[in-house]
C-alpha positions as CSV (number, residue, x, y, z in Angstrom):
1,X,73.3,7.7,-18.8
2,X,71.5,10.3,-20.9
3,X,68.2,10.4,-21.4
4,X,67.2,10.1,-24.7
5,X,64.5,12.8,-25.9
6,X,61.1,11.7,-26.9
7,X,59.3,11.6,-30.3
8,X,58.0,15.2,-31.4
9,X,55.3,12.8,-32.1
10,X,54.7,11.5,-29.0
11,X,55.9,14.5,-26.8
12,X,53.2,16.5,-28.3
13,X,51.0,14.8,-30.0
14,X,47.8,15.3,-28.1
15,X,47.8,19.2,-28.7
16,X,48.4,18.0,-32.4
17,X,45.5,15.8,-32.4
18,X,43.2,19.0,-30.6
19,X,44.3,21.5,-33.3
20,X,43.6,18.9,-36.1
21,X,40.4,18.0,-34.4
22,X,39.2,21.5,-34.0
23,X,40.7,21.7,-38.2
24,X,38.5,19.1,-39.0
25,X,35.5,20.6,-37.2
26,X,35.9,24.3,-38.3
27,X,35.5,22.3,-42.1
28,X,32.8,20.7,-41.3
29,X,31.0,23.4,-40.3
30,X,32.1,25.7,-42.8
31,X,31.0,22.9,-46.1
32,X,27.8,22.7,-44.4
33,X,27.3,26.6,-44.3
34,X,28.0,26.7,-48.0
35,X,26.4,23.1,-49.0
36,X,23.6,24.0,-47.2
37,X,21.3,25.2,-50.0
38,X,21.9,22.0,-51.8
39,X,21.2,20.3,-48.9
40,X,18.1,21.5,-48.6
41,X,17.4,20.7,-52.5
42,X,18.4,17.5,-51.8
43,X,16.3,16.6,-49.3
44,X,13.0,18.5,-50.7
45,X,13.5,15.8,-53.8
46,X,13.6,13.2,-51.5
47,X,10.3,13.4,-49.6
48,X,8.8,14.7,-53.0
49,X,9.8,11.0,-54.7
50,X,8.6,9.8,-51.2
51,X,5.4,11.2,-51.9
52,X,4.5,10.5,-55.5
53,X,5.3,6.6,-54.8
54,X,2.9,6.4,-51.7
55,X,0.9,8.8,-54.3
56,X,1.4,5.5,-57.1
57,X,1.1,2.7,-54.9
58,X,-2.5,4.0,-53.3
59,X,-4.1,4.7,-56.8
60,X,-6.1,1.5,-57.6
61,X,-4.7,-0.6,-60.7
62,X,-7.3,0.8,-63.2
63,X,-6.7,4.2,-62.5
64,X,-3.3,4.2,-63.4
65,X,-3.3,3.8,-67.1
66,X,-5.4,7.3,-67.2
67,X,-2.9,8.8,-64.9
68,X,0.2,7.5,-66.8
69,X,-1.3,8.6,-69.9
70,X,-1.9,12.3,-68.1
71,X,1.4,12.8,-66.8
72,X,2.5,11.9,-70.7
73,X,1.0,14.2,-71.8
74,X,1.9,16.7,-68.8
75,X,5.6,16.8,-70.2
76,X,4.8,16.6,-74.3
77,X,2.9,20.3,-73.5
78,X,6.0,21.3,-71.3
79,X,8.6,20.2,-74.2
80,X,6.9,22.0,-76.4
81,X,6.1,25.7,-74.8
82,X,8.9,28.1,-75.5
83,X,11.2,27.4,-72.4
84,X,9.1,25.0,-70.6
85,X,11.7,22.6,-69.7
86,X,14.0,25.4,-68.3
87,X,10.4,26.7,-66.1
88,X,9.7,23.3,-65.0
89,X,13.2,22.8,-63.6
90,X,13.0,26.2,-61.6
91,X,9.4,25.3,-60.6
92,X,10.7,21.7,-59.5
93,X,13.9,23.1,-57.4
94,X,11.4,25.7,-56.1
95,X,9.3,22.9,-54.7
96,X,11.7,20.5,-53.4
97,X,13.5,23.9,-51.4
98,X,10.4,24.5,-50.1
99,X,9.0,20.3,-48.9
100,X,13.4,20.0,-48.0
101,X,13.1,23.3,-45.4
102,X,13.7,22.4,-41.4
103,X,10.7,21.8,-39.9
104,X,11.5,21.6,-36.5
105,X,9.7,24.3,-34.7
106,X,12.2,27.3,-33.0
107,X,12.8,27.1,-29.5
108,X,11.0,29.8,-27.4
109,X,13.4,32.0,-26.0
110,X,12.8,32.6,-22.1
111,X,9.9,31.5,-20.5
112,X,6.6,31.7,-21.8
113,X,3.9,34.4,-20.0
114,X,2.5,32.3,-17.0
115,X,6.2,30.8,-16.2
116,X,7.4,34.4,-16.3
117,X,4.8,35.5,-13.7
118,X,5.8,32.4,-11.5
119,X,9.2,33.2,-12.0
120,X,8.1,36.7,-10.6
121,X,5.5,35.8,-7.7
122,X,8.8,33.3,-6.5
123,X,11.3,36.6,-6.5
124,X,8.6,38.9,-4.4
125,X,8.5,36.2,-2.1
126,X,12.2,36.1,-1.5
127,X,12.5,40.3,-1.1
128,X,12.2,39.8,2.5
129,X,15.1,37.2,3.3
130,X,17.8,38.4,0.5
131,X,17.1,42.4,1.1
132,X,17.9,44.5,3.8
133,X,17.7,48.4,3.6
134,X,21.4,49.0,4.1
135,X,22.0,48.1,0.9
136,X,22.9,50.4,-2.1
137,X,22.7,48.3,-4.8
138,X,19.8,45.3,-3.6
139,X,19.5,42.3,-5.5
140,X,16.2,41.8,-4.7
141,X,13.7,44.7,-4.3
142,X,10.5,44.8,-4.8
143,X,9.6,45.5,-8.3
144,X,12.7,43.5,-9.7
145,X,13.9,42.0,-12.1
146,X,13.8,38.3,-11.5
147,X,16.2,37.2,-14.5
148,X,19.4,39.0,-12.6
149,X,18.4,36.8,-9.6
150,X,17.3,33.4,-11.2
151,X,20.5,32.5,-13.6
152,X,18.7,29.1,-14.7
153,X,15.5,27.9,-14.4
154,X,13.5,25.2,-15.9
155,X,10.0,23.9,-15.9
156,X,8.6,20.3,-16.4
157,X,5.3,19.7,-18.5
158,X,2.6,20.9,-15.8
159,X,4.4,24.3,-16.1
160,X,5.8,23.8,-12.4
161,X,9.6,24.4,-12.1
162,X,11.9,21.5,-12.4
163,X,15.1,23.2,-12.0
164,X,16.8,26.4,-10.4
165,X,19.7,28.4,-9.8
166,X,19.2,31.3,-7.8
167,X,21.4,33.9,-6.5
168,X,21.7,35.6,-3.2
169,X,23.4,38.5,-1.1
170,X,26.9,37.4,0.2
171,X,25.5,38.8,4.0
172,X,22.8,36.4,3.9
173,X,23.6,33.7,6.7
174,X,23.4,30.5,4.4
175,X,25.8,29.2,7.2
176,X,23.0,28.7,9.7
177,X,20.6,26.1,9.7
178,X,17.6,27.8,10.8
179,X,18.4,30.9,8.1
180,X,18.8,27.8,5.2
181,X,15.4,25.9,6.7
182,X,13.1,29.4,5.9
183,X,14.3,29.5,2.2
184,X,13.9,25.9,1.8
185,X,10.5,26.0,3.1
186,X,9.3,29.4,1.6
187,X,10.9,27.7,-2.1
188,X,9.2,24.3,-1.4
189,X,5.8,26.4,-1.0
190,X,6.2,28.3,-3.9
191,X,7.5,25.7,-6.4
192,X,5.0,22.8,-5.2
193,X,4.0,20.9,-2.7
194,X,4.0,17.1,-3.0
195,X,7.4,17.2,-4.6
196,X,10.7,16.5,-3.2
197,X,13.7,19.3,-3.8
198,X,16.9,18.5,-3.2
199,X,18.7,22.0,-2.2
200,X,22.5,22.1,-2.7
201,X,24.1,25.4,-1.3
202,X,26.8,26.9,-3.0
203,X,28.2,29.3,0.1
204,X,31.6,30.3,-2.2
205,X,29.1,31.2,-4.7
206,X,26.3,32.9,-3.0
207,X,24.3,30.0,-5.3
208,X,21.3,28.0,-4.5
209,X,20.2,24.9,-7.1
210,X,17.3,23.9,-6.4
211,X,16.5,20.3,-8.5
212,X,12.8,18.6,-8.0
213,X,13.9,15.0,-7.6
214,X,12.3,11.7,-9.0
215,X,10.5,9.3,-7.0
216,X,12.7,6.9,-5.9
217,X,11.3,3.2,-7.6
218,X,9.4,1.2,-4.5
219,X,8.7,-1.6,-6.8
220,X,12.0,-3.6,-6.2
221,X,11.5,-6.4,-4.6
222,X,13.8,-8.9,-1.9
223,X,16.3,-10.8,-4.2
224,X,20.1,-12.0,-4.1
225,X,22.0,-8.8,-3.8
226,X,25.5,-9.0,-5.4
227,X,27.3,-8.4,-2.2
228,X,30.5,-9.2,-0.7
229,X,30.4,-10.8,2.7
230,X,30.2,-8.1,5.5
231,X,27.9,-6.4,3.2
232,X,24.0,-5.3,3.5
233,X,22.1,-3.4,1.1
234,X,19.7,-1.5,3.2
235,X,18.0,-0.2,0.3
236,X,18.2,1.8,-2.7
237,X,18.7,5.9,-3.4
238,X,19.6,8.6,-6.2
239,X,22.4,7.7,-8.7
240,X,23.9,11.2,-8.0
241,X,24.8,10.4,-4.2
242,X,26.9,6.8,-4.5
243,X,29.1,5.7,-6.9
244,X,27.9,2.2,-7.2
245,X,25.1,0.2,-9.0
246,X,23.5,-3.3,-8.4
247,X,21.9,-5.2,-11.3
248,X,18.3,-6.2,-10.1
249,X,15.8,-8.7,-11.8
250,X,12.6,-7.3,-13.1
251,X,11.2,-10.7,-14.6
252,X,13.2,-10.9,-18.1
253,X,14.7,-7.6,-17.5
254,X,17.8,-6.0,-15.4
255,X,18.2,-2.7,-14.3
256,X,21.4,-1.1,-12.4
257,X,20.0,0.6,-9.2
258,X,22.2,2.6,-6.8
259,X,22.2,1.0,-3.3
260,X,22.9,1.8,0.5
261,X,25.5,-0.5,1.2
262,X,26.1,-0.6,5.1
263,X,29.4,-2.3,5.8
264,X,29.7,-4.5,9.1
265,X,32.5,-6.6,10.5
266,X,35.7,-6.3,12.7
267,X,36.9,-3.3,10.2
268,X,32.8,-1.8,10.5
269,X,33.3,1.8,11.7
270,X,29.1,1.6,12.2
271,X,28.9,-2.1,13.5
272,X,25.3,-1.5,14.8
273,X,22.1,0.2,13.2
274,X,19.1,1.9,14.6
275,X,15.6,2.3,12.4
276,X,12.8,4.4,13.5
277,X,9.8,5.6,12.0
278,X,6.1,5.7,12.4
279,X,3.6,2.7,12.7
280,X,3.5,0.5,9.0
281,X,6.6,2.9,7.5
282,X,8.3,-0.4,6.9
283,X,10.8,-0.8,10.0
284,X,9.7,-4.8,10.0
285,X,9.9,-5.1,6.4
286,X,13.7,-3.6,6.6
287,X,14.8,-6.4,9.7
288,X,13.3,-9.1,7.6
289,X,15.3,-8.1,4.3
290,X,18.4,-7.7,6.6
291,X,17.8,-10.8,8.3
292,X,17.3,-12.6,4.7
293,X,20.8,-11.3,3.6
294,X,22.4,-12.0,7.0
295,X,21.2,-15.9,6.7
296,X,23.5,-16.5,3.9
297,X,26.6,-16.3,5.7
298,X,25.6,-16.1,9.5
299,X,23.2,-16.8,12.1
300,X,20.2,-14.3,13.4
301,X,18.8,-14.3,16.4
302,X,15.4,-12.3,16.2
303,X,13.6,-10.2,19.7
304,X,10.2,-9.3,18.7
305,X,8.5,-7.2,21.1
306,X,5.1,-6.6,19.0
307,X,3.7,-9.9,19.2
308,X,2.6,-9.6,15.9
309,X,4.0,-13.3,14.5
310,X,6.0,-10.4,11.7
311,X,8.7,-13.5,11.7
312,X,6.9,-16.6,11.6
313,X,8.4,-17.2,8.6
314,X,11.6,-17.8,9.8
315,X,11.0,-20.1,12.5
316,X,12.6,-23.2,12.2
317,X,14.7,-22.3,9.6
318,X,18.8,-23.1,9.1
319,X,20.8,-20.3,10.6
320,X,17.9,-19.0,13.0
321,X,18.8,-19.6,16.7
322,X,15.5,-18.5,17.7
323,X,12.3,-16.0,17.2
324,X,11.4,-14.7,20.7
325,X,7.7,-13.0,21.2
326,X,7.8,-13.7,24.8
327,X,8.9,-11.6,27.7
328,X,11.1,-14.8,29.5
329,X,12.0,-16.1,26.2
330,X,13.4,-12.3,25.3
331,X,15.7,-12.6,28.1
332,X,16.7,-15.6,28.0
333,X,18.1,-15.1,24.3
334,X,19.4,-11.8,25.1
335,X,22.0,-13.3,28.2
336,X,22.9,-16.1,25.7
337,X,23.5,-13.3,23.5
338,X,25.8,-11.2,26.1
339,X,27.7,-14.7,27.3
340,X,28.2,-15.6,23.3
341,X,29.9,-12.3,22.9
342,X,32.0,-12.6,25.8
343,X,32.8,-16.3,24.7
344,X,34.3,-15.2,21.1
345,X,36.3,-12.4,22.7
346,X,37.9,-14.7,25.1
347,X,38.2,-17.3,22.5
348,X,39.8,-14.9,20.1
349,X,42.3,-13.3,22.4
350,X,43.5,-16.4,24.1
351,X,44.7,-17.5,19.7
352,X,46.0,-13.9,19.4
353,X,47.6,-14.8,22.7
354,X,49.1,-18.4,21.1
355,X,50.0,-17.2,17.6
356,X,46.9,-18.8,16.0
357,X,44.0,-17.3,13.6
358,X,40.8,-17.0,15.1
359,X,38.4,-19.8,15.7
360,X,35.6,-20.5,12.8
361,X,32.8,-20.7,15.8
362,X,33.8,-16.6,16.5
363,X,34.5,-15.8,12.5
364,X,30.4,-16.6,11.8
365,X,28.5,-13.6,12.0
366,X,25.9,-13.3,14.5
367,X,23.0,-11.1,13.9
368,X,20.9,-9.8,16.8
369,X,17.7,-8.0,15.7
370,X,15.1,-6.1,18.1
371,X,11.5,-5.1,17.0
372,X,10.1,-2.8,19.1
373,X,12.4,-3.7,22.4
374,X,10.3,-0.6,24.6
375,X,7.2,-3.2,24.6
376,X,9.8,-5.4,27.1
377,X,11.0,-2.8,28.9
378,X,6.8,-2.1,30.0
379,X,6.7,-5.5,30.5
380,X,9.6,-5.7,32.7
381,X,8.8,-3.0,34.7
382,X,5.3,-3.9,35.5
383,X,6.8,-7.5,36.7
384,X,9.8,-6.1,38.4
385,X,12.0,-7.6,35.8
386,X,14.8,-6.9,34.1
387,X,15.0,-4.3,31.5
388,X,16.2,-6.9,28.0
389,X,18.4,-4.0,26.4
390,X,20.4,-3.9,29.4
391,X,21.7,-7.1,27.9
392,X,22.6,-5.7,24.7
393,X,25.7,-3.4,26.6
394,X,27.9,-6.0,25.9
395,X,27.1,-6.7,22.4
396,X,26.5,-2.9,21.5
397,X,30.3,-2.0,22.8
398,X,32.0,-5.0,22.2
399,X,30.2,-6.7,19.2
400,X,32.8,-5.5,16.6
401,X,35.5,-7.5,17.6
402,X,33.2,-10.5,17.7
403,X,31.3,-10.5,15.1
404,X,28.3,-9.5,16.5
405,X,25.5,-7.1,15.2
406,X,22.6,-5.9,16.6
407,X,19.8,-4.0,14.6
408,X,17.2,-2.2,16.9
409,X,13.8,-1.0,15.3
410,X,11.3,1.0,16.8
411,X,8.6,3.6,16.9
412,X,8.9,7.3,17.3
413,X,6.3,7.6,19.9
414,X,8.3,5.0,21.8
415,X,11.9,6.5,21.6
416,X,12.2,7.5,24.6
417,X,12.1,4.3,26.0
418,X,15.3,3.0,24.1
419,X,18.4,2.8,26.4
420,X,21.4,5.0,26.3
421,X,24.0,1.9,25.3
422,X,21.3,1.9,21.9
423,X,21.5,5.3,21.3
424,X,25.1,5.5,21.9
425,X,26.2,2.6,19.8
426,X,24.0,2.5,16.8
427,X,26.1,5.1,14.5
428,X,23.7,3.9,11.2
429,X,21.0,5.0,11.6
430,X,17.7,5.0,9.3
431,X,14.3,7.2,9.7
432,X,11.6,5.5,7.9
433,X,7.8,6.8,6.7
434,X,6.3,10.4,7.0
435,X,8.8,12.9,9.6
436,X,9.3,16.2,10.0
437,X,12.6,17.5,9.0
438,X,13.5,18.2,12.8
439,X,12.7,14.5,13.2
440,X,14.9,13.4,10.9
441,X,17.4,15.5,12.2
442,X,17.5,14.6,15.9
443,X,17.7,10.6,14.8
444,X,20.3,11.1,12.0
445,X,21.9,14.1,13.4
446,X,22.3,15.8,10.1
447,X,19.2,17.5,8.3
448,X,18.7,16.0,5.1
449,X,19.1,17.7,1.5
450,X,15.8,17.2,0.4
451,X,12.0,18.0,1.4
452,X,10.1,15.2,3.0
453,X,7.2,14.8,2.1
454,X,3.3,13.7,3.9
455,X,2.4,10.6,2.0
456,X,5.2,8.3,1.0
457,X,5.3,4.3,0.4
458,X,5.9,1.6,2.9
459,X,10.0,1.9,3.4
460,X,10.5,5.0,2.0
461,X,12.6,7.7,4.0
462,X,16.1,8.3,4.8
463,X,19.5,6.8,5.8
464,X,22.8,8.0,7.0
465,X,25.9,5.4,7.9
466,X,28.2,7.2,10.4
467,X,29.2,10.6,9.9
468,X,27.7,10.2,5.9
469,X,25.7,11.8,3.9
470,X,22.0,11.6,4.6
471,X,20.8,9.6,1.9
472,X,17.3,9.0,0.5
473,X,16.1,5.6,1.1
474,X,14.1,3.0,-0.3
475,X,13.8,-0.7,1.2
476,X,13.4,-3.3,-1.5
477,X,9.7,-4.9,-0.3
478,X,10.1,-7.7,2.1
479,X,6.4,-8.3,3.3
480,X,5.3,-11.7,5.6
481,X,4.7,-14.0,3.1
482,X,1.8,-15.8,5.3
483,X,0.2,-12.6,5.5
484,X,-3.2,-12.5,3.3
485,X,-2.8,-9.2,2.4
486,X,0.7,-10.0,0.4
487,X,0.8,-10.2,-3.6
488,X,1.6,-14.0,-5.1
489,X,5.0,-12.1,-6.7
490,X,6.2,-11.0,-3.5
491,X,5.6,-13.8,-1.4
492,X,7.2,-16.1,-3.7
493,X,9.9,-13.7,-4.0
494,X,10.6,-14.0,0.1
495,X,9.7,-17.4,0.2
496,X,12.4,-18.3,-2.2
497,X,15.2,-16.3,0.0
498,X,14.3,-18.5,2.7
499,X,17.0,-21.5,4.1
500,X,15.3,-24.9,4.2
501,X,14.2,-25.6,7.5
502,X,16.4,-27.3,10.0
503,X,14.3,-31.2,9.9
504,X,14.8,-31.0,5.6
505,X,18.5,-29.6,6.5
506,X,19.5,-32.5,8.8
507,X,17.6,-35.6,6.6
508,X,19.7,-33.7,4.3
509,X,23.0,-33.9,5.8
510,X,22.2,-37.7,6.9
511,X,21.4,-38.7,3.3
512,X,24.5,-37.2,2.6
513,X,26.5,-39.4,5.1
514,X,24.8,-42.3,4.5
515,X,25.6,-42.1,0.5
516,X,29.3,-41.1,1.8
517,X,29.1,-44.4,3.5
518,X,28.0,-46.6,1.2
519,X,30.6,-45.4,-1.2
520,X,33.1,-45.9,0.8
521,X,32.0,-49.6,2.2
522,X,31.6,-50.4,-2.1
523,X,35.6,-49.5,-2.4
524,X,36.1,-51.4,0.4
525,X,34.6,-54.7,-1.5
526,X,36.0,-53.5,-4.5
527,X,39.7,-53.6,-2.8
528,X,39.1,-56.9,-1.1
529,X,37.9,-58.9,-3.8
């Protein structure tokens, strides 16, 4: 069978609609370079009729007979003088060029004085990193010209630069860490402190963009994330780093906010997460919003080793198996934990075994969160005890396949205490509060992109899921709602993400049964009659 050709139309029809497009634009722009006089005419007559009715309408009503009778008279004397009309047109198109001219002030080309200097002061700085003495033709030397260096640059309104491209040497090692770690400190310096950069290296390029990065929004606060099951918003970071938005309330108003989306599950390839940070970063605040979001489809079991009552307000509820402060209580949970995993796995291979889906008791998520577990481990070693994370081994390795997750928060000072099935199985990891960038590094196991910086919010700090990108993070605010120092808007805002508790649940569930009942004991009179 042949093939029958094409339309010309529709076999090249998109370069004919680029060369009419570009024939359409080249006429524009050409009518407008000619029409542009009468343009400007145009629009000078315009704002001059705009001006004598503002001029009309403020002159009070007994004034304007006189000035009616003025004008009059005005144009009687210009009729009569020998070519007065013909000089009152010129004079009027004379005027209405002039009020019609662009008044937009001209852009200043290049930086102004004081952004040139910084410009300047930033390139001396850099002689010593991007020069060397072998060679012939240097980049940077001292006395330089910046602008061959810096290919882009621009400043925000305190003068400070915003954004940078800068050029270096191809021999410069931009392939180690430590050489990359000098210029990003040296440009962080330089540019401003307090501020965070985000440095993306360009090693093809021999190109450095540095961007000073917005503060991430810490007003969001704990709401129903629109989430499939399996997912967890950890928190929220720049639009430029993930391709998806959520839309979050703000009162009346809804705004699309990029979110860290940590997927768990049997396909999870980072079933378990780790969060560190200093004391009040916000590690508590981030297992109660992932607790909040786990209640909706599973249960949570909750280890707190602070004794701070951080969870009270989950006690009792529907879907919590328990909140454990206490050293026996800790261990207890933590073995039911271990058997419950080894329960579902047995469960669920002995129906792959038979041919049969899963049961629903192992298809339930089961949520296993630690606060501050090296507070038990003291504990147990003073009593001669038990160490509780040696319980977590089995959900740690095998907690995948089960449907078992276990978040573990802690401090930094107390790291060292955490076990090596924690550290070896908890692949997401999440730094939050003030840390150096080695700090960050050692618990992510990536530096990050940006500049951390001394003073940040409660939950502010960084996140990386797996072998990811380390991503700038910001927990949506999750405070104790029984704690006095919490604002009415966000303790309403947890307190309304809470289940019922499990007394309302079950008068629930027996109200239910009872109604059930009675209908069905009516169309039983109904038939028999």
């Amino acid at each position: 069978m042949v093939r029958r050709p094409l339309p010309r139309i529709l076999s090249n029809g998109s370069a004919q609609l680029a060369r009419s497009r570009e024939l359409v634009r080249t006429t524009a722009d050409s009518a407008r370079d000619v029409l542009h006089p009468l343009i400007t005419v145009m629009r000078g007559l315009r704002r001059l009729a705009s001006a004598g009715r503002r001029k009309w309408a403020g002159t009070p009503k007994d004034k304007r007979g006189p000035l009616l009778f003025l004008v009059a008279s005005l144009v009687l004397v210009v009729a009569l003088v020998p070519y007065g009309p013909l000089l009152a047109g010129v004079s009027l198109m004379a005027a209405a060029a002039w009020h019609g001219r662009d008044r937009t002030p001209p852009g200043q080309d290049g930086p102004s004085e004081s952004q040139a200097e910084r410009l300047q002061s930033l390139y001396e700085a850099l002689v010593p990193y991007f020069s060397t003495p072998e060679d012939p033709a240097p980049l940077y030397a001292h006395g330089g010209e910046w602008d061959k260096a810096f290919t882009t640059h621009e400043f925000d309104e305190a003068g400070r630069i915003g954004h940078l491209v800068i050029r270096y040497p191809a021999y410069f090692t931009d392939g180690e860490a430590e050489a990359r770690a000098r210029i990003e400190h040296l440009l962080t310096a330089k540019s401003g402190r307090g501020r965070e950069y985000h440095f993306a290296w360009d090693e093809e390029g021999n190109q450095l963009t540095v961007t000073v990065l917005a503060p991430l929004a810490n007003d969001i606060a704990a709401q129903r994330f629109v989430t499939a099951p399996g997912e967890t918003v950890l928190g929220f970071t720049d639009p430029t780093e993930v391709q998806r938005t959520l839309p979050l309330g703000y009162g009346d108003e809804q705004r699309d906010v990029p979110p860290v989306v940590w997927r768990t599950g049997v396909r999870s390839t980072e079933p378990h997460l780790l969060a560190l940070g200093q004391p009040g970063s916000g590690t508590s605040t981030l297992l109660r919003s992932i607790a909040l979001q786990a209640l909706e489809h599973g249960d949570v079991l909750i280890v707190e080793g602070g004794s701070t009552g951080e969870y009270a307000c989950l006690t009792g509820r529907s879907g919590v198996l328990a909140v454990e402060c206490g050293l026996t209580g800790a261990l207890a949970s933590l073995e039911w934990a271990a058997h419950e995993t080894e329960r579902r796995l047995i469960a669920a291979n002995r129906a792959r075994q038979e041919g049969q889906p899963p049961p629903e008791d192992t298809k339930r998520p089961l949520w296993i969160l630690l606060d501050r577990p090296s507070v038990f481990a003291h504990l147990a070693a003073a009593d001669g005890r038990e160490d509780p994370q040696t319980l977590l081994q089995v959900p740690l390795r095998h907690g995948r396949a089960a449907n078992v997750t276990v978040v573990v928060a802690e401090q930094f000072d107390n790291a060292d205490a955490l076990s090596e099935a924690v550290r070896q199985h908890t692949r997401a990891r999440v730094v939050l509060g003030p840390a150096s960038p080695e700090q960050v590094a050692t618990v992510l196991g990536a530096p990050p992109h940006t500049t951390p910086v001394a003073q940040v919010p409660p939950g502010r700090g960084y996140a990386r899921l797996g072998g990811g990108p380390v991503l700038r993070l910001q927990v949506p605010a999750t405070p104790d709602p029984y704690d006095e120092a919490t604002s009415e808007a966000d303790r309403q805002a947890v307190l309304a993400l809470l289940p019922a508790p499990v007394a309302e649940e079950a008068t629930l569930v027996e109200a239910e049964a009872v109604q059930a009942g009675g209908v069905r004991a009516e169309a039983v009179v109904a038939e028999s009659s």
